[in-house]
C-alpha positions, 0 to 999 in steps of 0.5 A: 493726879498730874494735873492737879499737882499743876493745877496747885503748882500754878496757883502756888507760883502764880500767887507767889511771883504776884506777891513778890513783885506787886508794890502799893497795897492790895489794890494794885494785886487785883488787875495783875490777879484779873490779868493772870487768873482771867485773860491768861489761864482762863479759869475765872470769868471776868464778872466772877474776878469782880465778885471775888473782888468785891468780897475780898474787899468786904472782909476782914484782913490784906484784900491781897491774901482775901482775893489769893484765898478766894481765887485759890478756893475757886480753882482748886477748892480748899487745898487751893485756897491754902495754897494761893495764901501761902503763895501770897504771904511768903513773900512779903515774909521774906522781904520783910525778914531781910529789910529788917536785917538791914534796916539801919542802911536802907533807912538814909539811903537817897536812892532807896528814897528815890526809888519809893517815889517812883514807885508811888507813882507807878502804884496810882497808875495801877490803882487807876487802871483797876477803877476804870477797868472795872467801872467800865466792866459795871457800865458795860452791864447797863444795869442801873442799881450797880450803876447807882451803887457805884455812884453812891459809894463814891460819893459817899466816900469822896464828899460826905466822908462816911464810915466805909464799913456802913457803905459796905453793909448798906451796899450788901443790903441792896445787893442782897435785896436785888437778888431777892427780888430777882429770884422771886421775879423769876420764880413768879414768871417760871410759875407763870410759864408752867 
C-alpha cells in the first residue's frame, strides 16, 4: 500500500514539476517525459516512450496531458492516469490564473518581451533535440516501413502541405497492416514449426 501511495506520488509530482517548468508546447514535454519516466525511474522502455508518444499525438487534446494521461495509465493503471492529468494541468491553471491578474502589467513589460525571445529559442532546441533523439531511435531499428513512413510524413508535411489528420490516418492504416501481416507471418511459421 506504501508503495503505491508512491508510486502515484511520484508521478502526481513528477508531472507536475514537468508541466510547470516546460515552456513551448507539448512537443518540448516529450524528452523531459523520456528522460524522467524512461532513463531515471526506469518504468517505460524506450520504444514504449515512442508509442506512447505516437499516440499521444494522434489523439485529440494538448499532446502535453495525452502523454501525461498515457504514461500515468502505463504505471499506475486508471488511478494513475487521473493522477498524472491532474499533475500536468494544474499548473498551467494556476499560471495562467495569476497572469490573468496582472495581465495589464506584463502585457508592455521590455524584460517579459525579452525573456519570451529567449525562451522560443530554448524551445527550438528542445524540439530538435525530440526529432533527432527519436528519429535516431527509428533508424536504430533498421526496419524500413518506419523509415519509410518517417520519410513520407515529413515530406508530406514539409513540401506538399497535406492535412496532417489524412498522414496520421494513412500512417495508422500502414501501421495496422504491418502488424496484420506480421502477426499472420508468425502464425503461419509457428503452424509451420508444429
Amino acid at each position: 500500500m506504501k508503495q503505491q501511495k508512491n508510486t502515484y506520488w511520484t508521478l502526481f509530482w513528477s508531472t507536475f514539476q514537468l508541466s510547470a517548468f516546460t515552456f513551448g508546447g507539448g512537443f518540448v514535454i516529450i524528452p523531459l517525459m523520456r528522460k524522467k519516466f524512461v532513463h531515471h525511474l526506469k518504468w517505460i522502455e524506450e520504444e514504449e516512450m515512442l508509442d506512447l508518444t505516437a499516440i499521444a499525438q494522434s489523439c485529440p487534446g494538448a499532446i502535453a496531458v495525452n502523454a501525461s494521461i498515457l504514461v500515468g495509465y502505463r504505471v499506475a493503471g486508471v488511478p494513475g492516469a487521473l493522477i498524472t492529468m491532474l499533475g500536468s494541468v494544474l499548473p498551467p491553471l494556476i499560471i495562467i490564473s495569476i497572469i490573468s491578474l496582472f495581465y495589464a502589467a506584463f502585457r508592455d513589460n521590455a524584460v517579459v518581451s525579452m525573456v519570451m525571445s529567449g525562451m522560443l529559442a530554448g524551445v527550438a532546441a528542445v524540439i530538435c533535440d525530440v526529432v533527432l533523439t527519436m528519429g535516431a531511435n527509428i533508424f536504430k531499428q533498421k526496419k524500413l516501413l518506419p523509415i519509410l513512413v518517417l520519410a513520407g510524413a515529413f515530406c508530406a508535411v514539409r513540401l506538399w502541405n497535406v492535412n496532417i489528420i489524412l498522414i496520421i490516418l494513412v500512417c495508422g492504416a500502414l501501421g495496422a497492416a504491418n502488424i496484420a501481416w506480421s502477426t499472420r507471418k508468425k502464425n503461419q511459421e509457428g503452424g509451420k514449426v508444429q
